[in-house]
N, C-alpha and C positions, 0 to 999 in steps of 0.2 A: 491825703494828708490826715494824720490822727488815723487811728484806729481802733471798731468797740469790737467788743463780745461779749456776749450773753449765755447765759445758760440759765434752762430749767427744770428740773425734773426728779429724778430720781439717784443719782449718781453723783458723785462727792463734784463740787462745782468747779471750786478752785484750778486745780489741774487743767481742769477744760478749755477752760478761759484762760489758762496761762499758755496753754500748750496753741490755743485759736490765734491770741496774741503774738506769740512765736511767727505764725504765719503771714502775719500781718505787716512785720516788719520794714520790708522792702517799701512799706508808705510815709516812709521818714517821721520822728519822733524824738524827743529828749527827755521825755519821763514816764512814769507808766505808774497804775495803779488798778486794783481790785476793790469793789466789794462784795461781802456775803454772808447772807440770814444763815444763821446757826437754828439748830431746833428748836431753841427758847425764844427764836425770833426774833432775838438780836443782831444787826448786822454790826460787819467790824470792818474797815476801812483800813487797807495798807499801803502805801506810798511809797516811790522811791524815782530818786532822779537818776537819768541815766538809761546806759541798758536794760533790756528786758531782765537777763541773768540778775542783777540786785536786785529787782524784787522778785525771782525768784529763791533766792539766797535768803530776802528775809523772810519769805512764806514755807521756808523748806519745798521747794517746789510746789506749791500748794496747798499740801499735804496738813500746815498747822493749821487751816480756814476747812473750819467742820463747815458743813450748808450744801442744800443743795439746789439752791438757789443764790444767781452772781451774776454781777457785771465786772468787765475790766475794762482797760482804755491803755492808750499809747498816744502820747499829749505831743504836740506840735504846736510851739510857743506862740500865741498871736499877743492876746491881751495878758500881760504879768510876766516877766521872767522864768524862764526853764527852774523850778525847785521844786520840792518838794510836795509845799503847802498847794502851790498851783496845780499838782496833777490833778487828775480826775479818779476819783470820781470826788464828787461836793455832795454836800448836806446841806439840809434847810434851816439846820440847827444855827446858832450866833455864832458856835465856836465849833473846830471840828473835833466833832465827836459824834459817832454815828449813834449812840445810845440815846442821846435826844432826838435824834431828827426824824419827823414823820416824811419827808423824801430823801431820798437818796438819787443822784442820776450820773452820767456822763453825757457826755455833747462832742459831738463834731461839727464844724463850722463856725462861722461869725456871728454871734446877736451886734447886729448896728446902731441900736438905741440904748445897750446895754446901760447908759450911762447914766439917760432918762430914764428907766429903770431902777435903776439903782437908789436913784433920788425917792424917787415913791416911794419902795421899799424901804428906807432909810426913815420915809413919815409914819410907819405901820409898825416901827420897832425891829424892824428886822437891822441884825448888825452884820459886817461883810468880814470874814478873815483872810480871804486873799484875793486878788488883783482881778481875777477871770470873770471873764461873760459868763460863763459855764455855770458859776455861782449862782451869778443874777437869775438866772434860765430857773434854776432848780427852787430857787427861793419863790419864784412869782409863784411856777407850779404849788408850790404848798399857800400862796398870800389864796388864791381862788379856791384853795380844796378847802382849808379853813373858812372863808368868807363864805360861802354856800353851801358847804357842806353837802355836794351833790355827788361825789366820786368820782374818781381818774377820770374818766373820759372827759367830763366836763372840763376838768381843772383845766387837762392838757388843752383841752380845744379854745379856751378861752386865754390860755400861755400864746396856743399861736397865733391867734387872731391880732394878739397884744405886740408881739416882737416882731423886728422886722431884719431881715436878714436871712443865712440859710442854717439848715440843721440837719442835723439826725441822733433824737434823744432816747437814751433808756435808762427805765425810770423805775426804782422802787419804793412802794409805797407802805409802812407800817402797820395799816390797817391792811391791808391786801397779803399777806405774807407767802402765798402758794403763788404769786403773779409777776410778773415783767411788765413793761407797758412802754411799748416806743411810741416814737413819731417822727417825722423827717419832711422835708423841706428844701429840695435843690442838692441835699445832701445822701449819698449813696447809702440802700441799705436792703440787705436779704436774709430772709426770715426761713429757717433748714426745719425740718417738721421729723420726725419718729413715732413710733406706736406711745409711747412714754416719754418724751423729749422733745423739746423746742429750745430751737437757737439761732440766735440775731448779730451778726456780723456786719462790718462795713464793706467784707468781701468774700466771695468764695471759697477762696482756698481755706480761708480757718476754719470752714466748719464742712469743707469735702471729704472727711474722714468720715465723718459718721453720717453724713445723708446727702444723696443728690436732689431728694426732693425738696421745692424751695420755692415759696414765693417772693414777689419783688413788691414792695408796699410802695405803692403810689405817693405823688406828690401832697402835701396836705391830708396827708391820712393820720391812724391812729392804727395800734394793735393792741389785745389783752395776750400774752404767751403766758399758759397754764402746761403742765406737764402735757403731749402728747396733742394737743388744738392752740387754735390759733383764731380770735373771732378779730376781726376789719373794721371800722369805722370811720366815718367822714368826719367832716366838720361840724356841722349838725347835731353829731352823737349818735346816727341813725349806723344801723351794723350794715354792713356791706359785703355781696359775697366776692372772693377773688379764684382768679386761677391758678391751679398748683403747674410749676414747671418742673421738668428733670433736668437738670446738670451733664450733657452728654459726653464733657472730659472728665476721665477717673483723678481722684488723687496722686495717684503716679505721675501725673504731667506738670503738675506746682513740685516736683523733687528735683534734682540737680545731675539727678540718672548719672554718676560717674565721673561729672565735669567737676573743677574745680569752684566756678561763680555758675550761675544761671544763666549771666551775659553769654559766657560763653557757648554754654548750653543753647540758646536761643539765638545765636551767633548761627551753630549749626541745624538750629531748626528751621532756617528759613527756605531751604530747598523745599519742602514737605509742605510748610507752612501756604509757599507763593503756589506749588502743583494744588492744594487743595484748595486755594481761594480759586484759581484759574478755573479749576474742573466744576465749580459750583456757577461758571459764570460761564461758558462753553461747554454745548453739549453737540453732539454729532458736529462738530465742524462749524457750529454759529455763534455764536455771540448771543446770550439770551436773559433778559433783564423783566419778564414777563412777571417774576415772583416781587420784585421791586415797585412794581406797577406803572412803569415807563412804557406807556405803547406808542407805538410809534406816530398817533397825532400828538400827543404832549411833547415828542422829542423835536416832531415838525414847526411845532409852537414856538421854540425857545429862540428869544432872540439873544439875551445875554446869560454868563454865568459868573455867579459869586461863588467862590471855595474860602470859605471861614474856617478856621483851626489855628490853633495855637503850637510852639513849638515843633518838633519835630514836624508832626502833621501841615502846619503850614508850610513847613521843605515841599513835604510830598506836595501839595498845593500848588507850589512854585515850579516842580518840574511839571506837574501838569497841563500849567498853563501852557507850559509850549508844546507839549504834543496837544491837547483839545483844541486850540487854536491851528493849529498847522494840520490836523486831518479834518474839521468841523465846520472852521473858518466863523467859528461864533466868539465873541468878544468876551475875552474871562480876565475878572479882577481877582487877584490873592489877596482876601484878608486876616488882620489878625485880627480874632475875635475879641481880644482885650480891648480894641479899638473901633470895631465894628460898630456898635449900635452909640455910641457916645457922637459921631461925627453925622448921626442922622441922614443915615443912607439912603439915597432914592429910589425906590424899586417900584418894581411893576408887575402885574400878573404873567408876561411875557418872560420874565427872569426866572432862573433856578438860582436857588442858592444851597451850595451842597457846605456840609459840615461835616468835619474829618475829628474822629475823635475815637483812639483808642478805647478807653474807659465806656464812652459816652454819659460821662458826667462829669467832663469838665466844665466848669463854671460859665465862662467868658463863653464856650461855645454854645452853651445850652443858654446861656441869657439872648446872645445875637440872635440862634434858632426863635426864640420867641419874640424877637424884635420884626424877624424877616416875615412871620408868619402873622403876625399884627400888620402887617404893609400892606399884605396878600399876597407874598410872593409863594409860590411853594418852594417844597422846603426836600432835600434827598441827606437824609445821614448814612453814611460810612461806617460802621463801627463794630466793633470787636466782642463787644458784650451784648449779647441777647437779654430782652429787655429792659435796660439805662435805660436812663432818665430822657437821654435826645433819640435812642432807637424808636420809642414809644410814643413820642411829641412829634414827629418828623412825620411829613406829609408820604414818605416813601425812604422806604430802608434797604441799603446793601451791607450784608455781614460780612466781614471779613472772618478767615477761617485760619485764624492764626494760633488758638488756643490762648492756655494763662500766660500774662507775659508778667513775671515776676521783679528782675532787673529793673528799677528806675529808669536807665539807659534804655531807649527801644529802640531793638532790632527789627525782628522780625514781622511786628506790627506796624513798622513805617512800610517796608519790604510788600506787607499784602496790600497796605491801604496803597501804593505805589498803581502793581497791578490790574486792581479796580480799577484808577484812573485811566490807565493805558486802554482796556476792553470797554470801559461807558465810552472813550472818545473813539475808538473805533465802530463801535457799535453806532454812535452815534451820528458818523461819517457815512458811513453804509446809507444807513434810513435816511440822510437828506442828499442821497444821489452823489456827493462828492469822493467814496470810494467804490471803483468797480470790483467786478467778482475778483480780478486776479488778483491784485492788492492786498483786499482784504483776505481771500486767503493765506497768501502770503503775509499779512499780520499775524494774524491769528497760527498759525506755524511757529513764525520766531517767539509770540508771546509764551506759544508752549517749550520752548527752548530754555527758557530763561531757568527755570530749577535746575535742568544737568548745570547749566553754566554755570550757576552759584556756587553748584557744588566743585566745581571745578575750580573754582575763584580760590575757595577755600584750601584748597588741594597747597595753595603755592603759599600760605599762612609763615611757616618756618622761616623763612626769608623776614617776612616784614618784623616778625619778633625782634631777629638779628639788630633789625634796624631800629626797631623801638629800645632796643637796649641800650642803643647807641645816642641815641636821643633824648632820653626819658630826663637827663637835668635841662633841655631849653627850657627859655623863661619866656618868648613867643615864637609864634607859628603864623603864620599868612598861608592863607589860602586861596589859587585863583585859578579862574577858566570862563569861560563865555557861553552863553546859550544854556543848554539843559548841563552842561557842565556846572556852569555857575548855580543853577539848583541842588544841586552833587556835593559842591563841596561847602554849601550853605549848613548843609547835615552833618558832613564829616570834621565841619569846625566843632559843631555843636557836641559832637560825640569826643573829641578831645577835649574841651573845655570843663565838658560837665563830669567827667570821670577820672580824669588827668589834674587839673584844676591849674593845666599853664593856658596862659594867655592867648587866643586863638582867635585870629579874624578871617571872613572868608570877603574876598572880593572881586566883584569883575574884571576881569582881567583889565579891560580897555579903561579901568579908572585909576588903577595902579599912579598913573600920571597927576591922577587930579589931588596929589596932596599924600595918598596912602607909602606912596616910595621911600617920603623923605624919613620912614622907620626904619626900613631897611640895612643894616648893617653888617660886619664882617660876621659872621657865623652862623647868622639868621636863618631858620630852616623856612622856605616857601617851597609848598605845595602845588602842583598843578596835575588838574583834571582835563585831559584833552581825547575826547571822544568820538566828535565830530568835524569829519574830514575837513568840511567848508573853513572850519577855523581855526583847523591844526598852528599853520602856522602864524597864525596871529596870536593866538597864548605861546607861542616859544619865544616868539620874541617881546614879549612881557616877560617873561621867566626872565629871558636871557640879560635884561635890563635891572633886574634883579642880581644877576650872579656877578654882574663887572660890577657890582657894589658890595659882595662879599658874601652874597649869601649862597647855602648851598640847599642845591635844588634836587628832588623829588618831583620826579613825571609819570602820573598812571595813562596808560592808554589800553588801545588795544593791540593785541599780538597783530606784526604785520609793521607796524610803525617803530621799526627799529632802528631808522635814522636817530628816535627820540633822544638814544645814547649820546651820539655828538655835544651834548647841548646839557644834561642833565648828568647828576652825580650817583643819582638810583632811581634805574626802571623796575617799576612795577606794570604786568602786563594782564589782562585782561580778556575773556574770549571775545571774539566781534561776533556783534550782535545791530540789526535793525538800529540805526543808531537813535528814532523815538522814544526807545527803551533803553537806553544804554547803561542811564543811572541806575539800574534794579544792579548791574554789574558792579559798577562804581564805587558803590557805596561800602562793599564787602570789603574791599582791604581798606576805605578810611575808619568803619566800626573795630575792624582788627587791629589796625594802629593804635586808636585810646585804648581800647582796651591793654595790649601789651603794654603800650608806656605807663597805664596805672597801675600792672601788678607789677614791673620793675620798680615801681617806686613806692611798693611795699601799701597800696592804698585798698580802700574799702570799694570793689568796685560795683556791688551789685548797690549799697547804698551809700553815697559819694553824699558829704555835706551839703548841708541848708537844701537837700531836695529830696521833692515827694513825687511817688508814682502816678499817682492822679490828684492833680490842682481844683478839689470842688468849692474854693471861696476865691472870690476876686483878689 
């Protein structure tokens, strides 16, 4: 949510930062703004609500903001209304005008006392002209640099000792006119390095053009960005050395290579995506979690497990619970982590608790994470980004190898973080004696199966299009299946919903009765997911109690179950697979359906209203 860029150096700024901004988009936004020191070391501050394109319309794509030194931002409305005056970036000034102001900044995140804030600054003379934390953020930083007169470092460190809440600020300061100077707080942020250039993004892709070399600035840290270095500091004000990382996916991988959206793109990235998570976790035929740091007495250890994650990820969550219970036979609770550490969870040093997190700096996951780990429990993150904020706090890390996922909608990273789940619980079965050698080989086989099969899945796409055409004005959808089904189509509601933006609920089948029927009506489209033999026919006949009330029905299975026809209005079919894993299959033609019914209906679908890629404030 929100988006910065920074630039410093030697090279006209604007452009940079409009073009990083560009990149950035896919993290939902309703206004955007730049600023930037001219040679006279004046900055000038441009705004505009809306798309990115208007403020590049009124900057001439960058081009009229001489300087070679800039911040920009892409605002995502919490505190004040989506306008103008509320983008970012703010001044310290009373009124906006950046000719007065000794700060300048932008903000990502929440300040939560902003208010209490506000008031003091309001005793100091300071006046407010629009509605934003962001304001209050940037005003304090100047209330401490004025009152001590000690320099950035101090101001900032003494800004965040003061606010509570999460961030990630960058800051320029009038006196400092060759300098940048971030900070962050729970809120994402990577610092790109050149022989003559530095530059501070909320995310990678904006500034993968011009450097993969990158550091990740710690929680509670500080940075100085001068052309070409970069110096670290704590809270303290003490300098601190960091480690420089390389970026191992080129900029080619955040492009759309051909497709129409990225969704779709990464629709069919997932064959490659799941073969290269699997091959990082299976080497010679075993299952091997040694880089993770799970040997096998901590695995012997565990008596319960917690999966914490938020949206999609809690799907994948939800189907895991029933394979890691059904090969482990250890007790696993699904939480959401928006709920997780508020209901004061009981744990124990005998519990894992794993957190599923694309980004890994989702808020709610990374607060539980540090709730779990104040318990004592330990703690195993999932996640997609090499060093985030829960890779790095997490007692023990498994990456997933799914590359940049750009699309708000996730494919391909529910897909790998899926996988993981499937080889930790097998792997984990192995090590306490409950799967013998044939089994497990035989797991570990079909689990290498599953990429041709995606790809296969995909193969039969033209059809469900047909049918998303056909369907694209329903006003709801029902969703139902039982068992690892009902995790299946827990997702596939979520991927129509959030992209499509009709009405979509997913339900177990066996509750259909308890109240959900009585929606049911003549032309209602219900969905069913039936995978698993044991309970084939017990979802048909939930469908079917469904259709003698009017609606018409959609049955995915797998090839083989071609009775399904009798009973349903369109098969969709499926290769059979270890039915543990069935939903890695599943899931492919319910991501293909939102998708198709959101580009018949002419919608935005890599960024679909009121949402953001990664959620880092509560």
């Amino acid at each position: 949510m929100c988006g910065i860029v920074g630039y410093v150096g030697h090279e006209q700024a604007a452009p940079i930062i409009l073009e990083g901004l560009a990149k950035l988009e896919y993290r939902g936004y309703d206004s955007a703004g730049l600023a930037v020191r001219d040679g006279d070391g004046k900055v000038r501050v441009v705004k505009a609500k809306g798309k990115l394109k208007v403020l590049a319309e009124k900057t001439n794509d960058g081009v009229s903001l001489v300087g070679t030194t800039g911040i920009g931002h892409t605002r995502w409305a919490t505190h004040g209304e989506p306008s103008e005056i509320n983008a970012h970036p703010h001044v310290s000034s009373n009124k906006l005008s950046a000719d007065e102001a000794n700060v300048v900044g932008v903000h990502n995140g929440i300040i939560e006392n902003h208010q209490e804030l506000r008031e003091k600054l309001l005793r100091h003379d300071y006046a407010f002209y629009s509605q934003t934390d962001t304001e209050v953020a940037v005003k304090l930083v100047d209330y401490y640099n004025k009152k001590y007169n000690i320099g950035p470092v101090d101001a900032i460190a003494k800004t965040m000792v003061r606010v509570r809440g999460s961030y990630a600020l960058a800051l320029m300061f009038k006196d400092h006119p060759d300098e940048l100077w971030v900070a962050r707080k729970d809120s994402p942020m990577v610092i790109g390095v050149t022989d003559d250039a530095v530059y501070v993004a909320s995310d990678v892709p904006a500034i993968l053009k011009y450097t993969r070399s990158v550091y990740y600035i710690g929680n509670q840290e500080m940075a100085c960005l001068r052309p070409g270095e970069v110096h670290f500091y704590n809270l303290d004000g003490d300098e601190i050395e960091k480690e420089r990382t390389e970026i191992e996916w080129d900029a080619e991988a955040a492009e759309k290579g051909g497709f129409e959206h990225f969704m779709m793109k990464e629709i069919h990235e997932q064959p490659k995506a799941v073969e290269d998570t699997l091959r990082s976790l299976i080497k010679d035929g075993q299952t091997d979690f040694s880089e993770a740091g799970l040997d096998d007495d901590f695995i012997s250890a565990i008596k319960r497990i917690y999966i914490v994650a938020c949206g999609s990820a809690w799907h994948v969550g939800m189907a895991a619970q029933y394979v890691i219970e059904d090969l482990t036979h250890i007790p696993v609770r699904v939480e959401l982590a928006s709920e997780f550490r508020y209901r004061k969870p009981l744990l124990e040093d005998s519990d894992l608790v794993i957190l599923i997190s694309q980004s890994g700096e989702t808020a709610d996951s990374l607060e539980a994470l540090r709730e779990a780990k104040k318990l004592g429990a330990p703690t195993l993150a999932i996640v997609n980004v090499v060093g985030s904020s829960i890779a790095r706090e997490a007692d023990h890390v498994i990456y997933t190898l799914a590359g940049p996922e750009i699309a708000v909608a996730t494919t391909k990273a529910y897909s790998t973080q899926l996988v993981v789940c499937y080889a930790l619980a097998v792997h984990i079965g192995k090590v306490r004696g409950l799967i013998d050698d044939e089994r497990y080989d035989k797991y570990i086989a079909e689990m290498q199966t599953i990429p041709e099969k995606i790809e296969k899945t995909l193969n039969d796409k033209e059809r469900l299009q047909w049918f998303a055409a056909k369907y694209s004005n329903a006003k709801d959808v029902f969703f139902v299946g039982r068992g690892i089904d009902y995790a299946a189509i827990l997702e596939g509601s979520l991927k129509m919903k959030e992209i499509s933006y009709i009405h979509s609920e997913a339900y177990a089948a066996g509750e259909l009765k308890h109240g959900t029927i009585s929606l049911v009506e003549e032309g209602i489209l219900v969905i069913g997911v039936l995978t698993q033999n044991d309970l084939f026919e017990k979802t048909i006949s939930n469908m079917v109690e469904c259709k003698t009330r009017g609606a018409y029905l959609m049955g995915l299975t797998t090839y083989g179950h071609y009775e399904i026809e009798d009973y349903v209005d369109f098969a969709v079919y499926i290769p059979r697979i270890e039915e543990h894993f069935a939903a890695s299959l599943a899931v492919i033609p319910l991501q293909l359906l939102g998708y198709y019914i959101s580009v018949a209906k002419g919608l935005d679908v890599d960024k679909p209203r009121n949402l953001a890629k990664s959620v880092t404030v509560e």
